[in-house]
Structures are given as structure tokens and as C-alpha cells.
N, C-alpha and C positions, 0 to 999 in steps of 0.2 A: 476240048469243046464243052463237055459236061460242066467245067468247069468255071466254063466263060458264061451259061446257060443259068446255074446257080447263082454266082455272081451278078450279072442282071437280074434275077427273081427278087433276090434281095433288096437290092440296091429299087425296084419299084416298089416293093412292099415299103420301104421305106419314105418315098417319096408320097406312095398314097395314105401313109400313116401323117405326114408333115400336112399334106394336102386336106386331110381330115380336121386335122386341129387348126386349121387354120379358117376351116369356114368353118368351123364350130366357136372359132374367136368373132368371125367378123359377123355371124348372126346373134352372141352373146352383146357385141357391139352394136348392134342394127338392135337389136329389144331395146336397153341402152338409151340409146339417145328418141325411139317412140317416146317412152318413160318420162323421160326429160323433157319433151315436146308438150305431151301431155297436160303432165304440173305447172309447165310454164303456161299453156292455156286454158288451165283452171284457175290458176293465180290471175290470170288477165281477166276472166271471167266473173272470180274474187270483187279483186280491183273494179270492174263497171259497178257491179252490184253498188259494190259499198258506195263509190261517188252517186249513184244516182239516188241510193238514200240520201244522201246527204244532200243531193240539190233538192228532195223531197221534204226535207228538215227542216232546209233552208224557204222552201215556198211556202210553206205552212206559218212559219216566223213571222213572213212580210206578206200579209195579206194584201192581196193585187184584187181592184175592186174595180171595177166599169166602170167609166165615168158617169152615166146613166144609172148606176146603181142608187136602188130605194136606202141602201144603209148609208151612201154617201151624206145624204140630204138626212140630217138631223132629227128635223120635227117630221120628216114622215117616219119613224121607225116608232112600230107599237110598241107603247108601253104599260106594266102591267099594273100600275097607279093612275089616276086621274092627274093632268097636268096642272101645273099651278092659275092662280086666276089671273088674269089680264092684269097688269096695271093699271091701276086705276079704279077698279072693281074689288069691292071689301067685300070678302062674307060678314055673316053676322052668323058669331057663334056664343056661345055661354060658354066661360067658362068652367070645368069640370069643379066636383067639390071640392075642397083642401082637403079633403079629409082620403079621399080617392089617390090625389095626388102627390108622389111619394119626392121631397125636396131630395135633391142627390147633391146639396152644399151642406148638408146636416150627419154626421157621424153617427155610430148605433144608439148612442146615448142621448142625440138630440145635438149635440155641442156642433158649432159653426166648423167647418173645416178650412181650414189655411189658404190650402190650396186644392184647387179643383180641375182636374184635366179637360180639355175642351173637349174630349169623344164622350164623355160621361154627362159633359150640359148638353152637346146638340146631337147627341144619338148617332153621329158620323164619325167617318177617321176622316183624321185629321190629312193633309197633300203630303206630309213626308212620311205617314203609315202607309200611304198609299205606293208610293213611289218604292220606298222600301219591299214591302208586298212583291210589286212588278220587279222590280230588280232582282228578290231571293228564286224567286220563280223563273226569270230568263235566265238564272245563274244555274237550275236545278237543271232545268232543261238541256241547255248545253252540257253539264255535265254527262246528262245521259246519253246526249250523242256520242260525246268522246268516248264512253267506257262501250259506246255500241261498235263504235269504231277499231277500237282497242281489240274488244272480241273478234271480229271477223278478220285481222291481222294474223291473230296469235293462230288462227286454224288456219293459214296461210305459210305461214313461214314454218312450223314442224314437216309442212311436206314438201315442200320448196327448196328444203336443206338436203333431205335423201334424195341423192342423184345417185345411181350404183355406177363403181367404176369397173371395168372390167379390168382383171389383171392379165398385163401382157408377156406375151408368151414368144421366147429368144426363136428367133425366125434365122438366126444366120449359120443352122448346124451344117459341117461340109459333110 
């Protein structure tokens, strides 16, 4: 009898030793997949951020203007020059000295120059400096969106990847 008494002692120490590891697995498995819940709704979180920059980027690009807006209408928008005269209407000006007035068709030396760019006679750039200009600039722009993009990815995906797995522990000992 003693020894039927022993033999069950064991035989449940052993069972609550199996019984032990086993919810010591399935709470290592229960943190686990919190973890992983987690990350995956920080990444989603990630994820809006970055898209709503980006529709932020994007509304900033295409200015959306009220049709009642004062910048629509042209000639109402103050400008920091006086406007030009009416048609029709000549001032009367003097012209300044020659001697005041520096020819920019004349080289250092005085000699006639070839050829003469047209931003150097009218003081303006020319529509395709211009358009170039606007072109390097939307091109710089969006770059900077992309590498903005790029960044908040790459802090994404490093924690995204550690997911810890639990190692499993042989459950079928008789």
C-alpha cells in the first residue's frame, strides 16, 4: 500500500511539474502574440501617419482656392510696383545720361558683343528659365517627400521583423 501511496506521489508531482511548464508555455505564448499585436498596430499607426503626410504634401502642391477668392481675380492682388500705364497713355520721361547708362551689347573693352542673351537686355528670365526653375524645384520637392517616406518605413520594418517565437516544449511524455 505504501507503495501504491509513493507511486501516486510521484507520478502527480510529475504531472504538476508537466502542468507547470505548460502554462509557463502558454503565457510565454500569450506575451508573444500581445507583442506582435502591438507592432502590428504601431505599424498601422506608422502607416496613417505617413499617408496623411503625404495627402498633406500632396494639398500643399495643388493649391485649392475658393472660387470667390481675391488671389483668383488677377488685378485684385496687391502688387509691390505700380502697374503699368493704360494703353494709350504715354508718360513723358527723359531719358537718363549715356553716360549713367551702362550698354550691356558692349564688352569690357568697349567692342560690340556677338551675341547678347535676352535676360541681360530685358532684366528678366527668359519662359524656359522659368519653367526649368519650376520644374528643378517640383522635382526637389518630391524628392523630399520620397526620402520622408523612405525614413518613416525603415523605422517600421526593424520592429516589424522581431516577432519572438516561443520554443515548443514536447507535450506527449507518458
Amino acid at each position: 500500500m505504501k507503495r501504491e501511496v509513493s507511486s501516486m506521489k510521484k507520478e502527480i508531482k510529475s504531472l504538476e511539474l508537466k502542468m507547470k511548464r505548460l502554462e509557463d508555455q502558454a503565457e510565454a505564448t500569450t506575451k508573444a502574440q500581445q507583442m506582435a499585436e502591438e507592432k502590428a498596430e504601431s505599424a498601422e499607426a506608422v502607416k496613417k501617419v505617413t499617408e496623411a503626410e503625404k495627402k498633406e504634401a500632396e494639398a500643399k502642391k495643388k493649391l485649392d482656392l475658393p472660387a470667390d477668392s481675391p488671389l483668383r481675380q488677377a488685378d485684385a492682388i496687391p502688387l509691390p510696383f505700380p502697374p503699368p500705364p493704360p494703353k494709350g497713355v504715354v508718360e513723358a520721361k527723359s531719358p537718363p545720361p549715356t553716360e549713367q547708362v551702362m550698354d550691356l551689347t558692349l564688352d569690357e573693352e568697349g567692342a560690340e558683343v556677338e551675341e547678347v542673351a535676352e535676360e541681360i537686355v530685358t532684366g528678366q528670365l527668359s519662359s524656359n528659365l522659368l519653367l526649368v526653375e519650376r520644374s528643378v524645384e517640383n522635382t526637389l520637392a518630391e524628392i523630399d517627400a520620397e526620402i520622408h517616406a523612405e525614413k518613416a518605413a525603415e523605422e517600421v520594418l526593424p520592429e516589424s521583423s522581431e516577432v519572438p517565437v516561443p520554443a515548443t516544449v514536447n507535450t506527449e511524455e507518458s
